[in-house]
N, C-alpha and C positions, 0 to 999 in steps of 0.2 A: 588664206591663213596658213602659215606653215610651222609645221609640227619637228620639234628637235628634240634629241635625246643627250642622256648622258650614259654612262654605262658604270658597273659596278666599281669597275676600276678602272683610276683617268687610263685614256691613250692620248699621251704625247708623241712629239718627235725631240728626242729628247736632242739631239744634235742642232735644233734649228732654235731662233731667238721664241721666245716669250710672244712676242708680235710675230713672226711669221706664222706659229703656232695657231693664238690666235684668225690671223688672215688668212689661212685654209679655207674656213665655211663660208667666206664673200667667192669666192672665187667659181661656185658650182652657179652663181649666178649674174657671171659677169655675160658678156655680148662679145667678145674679142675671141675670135678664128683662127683655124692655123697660119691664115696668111698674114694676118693682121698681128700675132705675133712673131710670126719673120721680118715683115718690115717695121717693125717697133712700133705698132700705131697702137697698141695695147695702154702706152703709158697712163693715160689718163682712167682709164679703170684700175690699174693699179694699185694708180694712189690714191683714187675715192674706197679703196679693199682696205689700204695702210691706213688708210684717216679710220674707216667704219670699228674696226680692229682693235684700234687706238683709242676708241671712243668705246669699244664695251670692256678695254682691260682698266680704263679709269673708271667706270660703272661698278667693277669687283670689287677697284680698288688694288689691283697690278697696276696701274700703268707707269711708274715709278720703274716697272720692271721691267718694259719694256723692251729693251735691248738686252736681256740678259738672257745667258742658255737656260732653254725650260727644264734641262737636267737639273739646275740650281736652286729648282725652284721646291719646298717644303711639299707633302703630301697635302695638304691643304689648302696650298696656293695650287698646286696641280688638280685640283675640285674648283677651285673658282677660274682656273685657266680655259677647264672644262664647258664651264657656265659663259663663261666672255664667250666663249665659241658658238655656242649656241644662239649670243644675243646679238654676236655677228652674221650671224645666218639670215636676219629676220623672222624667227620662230616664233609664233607667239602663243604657240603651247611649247610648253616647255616636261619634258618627260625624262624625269629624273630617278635614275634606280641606285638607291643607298645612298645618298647625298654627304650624310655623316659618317660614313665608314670611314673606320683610322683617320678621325679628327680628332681633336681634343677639346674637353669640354668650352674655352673661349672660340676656338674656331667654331664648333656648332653656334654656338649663341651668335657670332657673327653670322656665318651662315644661314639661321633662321632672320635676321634685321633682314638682310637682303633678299630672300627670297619674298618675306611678306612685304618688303616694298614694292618689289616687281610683281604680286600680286594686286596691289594695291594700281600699282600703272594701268593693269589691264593684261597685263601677261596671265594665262593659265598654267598653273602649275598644278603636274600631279607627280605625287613621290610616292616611290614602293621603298619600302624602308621597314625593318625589324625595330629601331630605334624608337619606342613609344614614347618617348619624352619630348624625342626631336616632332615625330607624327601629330602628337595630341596639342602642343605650342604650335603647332604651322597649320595646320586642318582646319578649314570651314564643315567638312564634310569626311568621314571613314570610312569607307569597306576592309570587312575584317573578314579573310579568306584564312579556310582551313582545311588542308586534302585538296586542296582544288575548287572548295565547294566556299559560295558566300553566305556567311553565318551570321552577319549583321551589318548593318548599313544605317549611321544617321549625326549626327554631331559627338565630337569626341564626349562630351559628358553621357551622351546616351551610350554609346559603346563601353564604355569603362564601368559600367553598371549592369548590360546585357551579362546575363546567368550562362549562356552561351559561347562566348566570348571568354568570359574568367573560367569556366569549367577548362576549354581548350586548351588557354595559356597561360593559367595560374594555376591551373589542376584542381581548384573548386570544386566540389561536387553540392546541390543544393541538397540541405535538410531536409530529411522526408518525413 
């Protein structure tokens, strides 16, 4: 089982296509050698990398985009550039930090279809995110960390009613 991340903010290579981009994370598990690509016998992993690549920027829903420079591409489309990457790697935890930053409210909503369909595949997803709207719509399950310290743990409806939890980040204080 292997474990991918995203990070707070994409890393592109903004110079290369959409699909090369992409086809970075095949490549750490390809079989081809230094000598095997001196004498060009690399081809056929390749293009099982271009196809794999190709096959998770249609999964986002880039692959339309494929040949285009990933500079070109929206902050949003560069969060799902992120995610194809990941689902080219063969990750099937998938470890996502901010997912919704500097989206806009239809990108998150897309955003969350797609991640609970990929939960729904059998991919594991966990997201660290400040966004409780995007958190509480995507969540079978919350840990709500505060200081460092874990202050609740159990389905979004139980957390959003922990005294705990709203004292922390609502400022709450209970009636005494």
């Amino acid at each position: 089982m292997g474990l991918g991340r995203t990070f707070q903010h994409p890393h592109i290579f903004p110079e290369m296509t959409v699909l090369e981009n992409a086809a970075l994370a095949t490549y750490a598990r390809t079989r081809a050698g230094f000598l095997q690509v001196l004498l060009g016998l690399h081809k056929k992993e390749e293009e099982r990398a271009l196809a794999t690549a190709y096959e998770a920027l249609k999964r986002v829903g880039l692959g339309e985009l494929a040949l285009e420079r990933a500079d070109r591409l929206t902050a949003g489309q560069q969060r799902l550039l992120e995610l194809a990457r990941l689902l080219a790697s063969g990750a099937e935890v998938l470890l996502l930090d901010e997912p919704g930053a500097g989206l806009r409210a239809g990108e998150k909503r897309e955003l969350a279809r797609l991640l609970q369909a990929l939960a729904r595949e059998g991919y594991s997803v966990l997201i660290v995110d400040h966004d409780m709207d995007l958190v509480m719509r995507l969540a079978d399950r919350v840990v709500v960390m505060n200081y460092g310290e874990k202050i609740a743990e159990g389905t979004p409806e139980e957390v959003q009613k922990n005294p705990l939890v709203r004292a922390a980040y609502l400022g709450e204080v209970e009636a005494a």
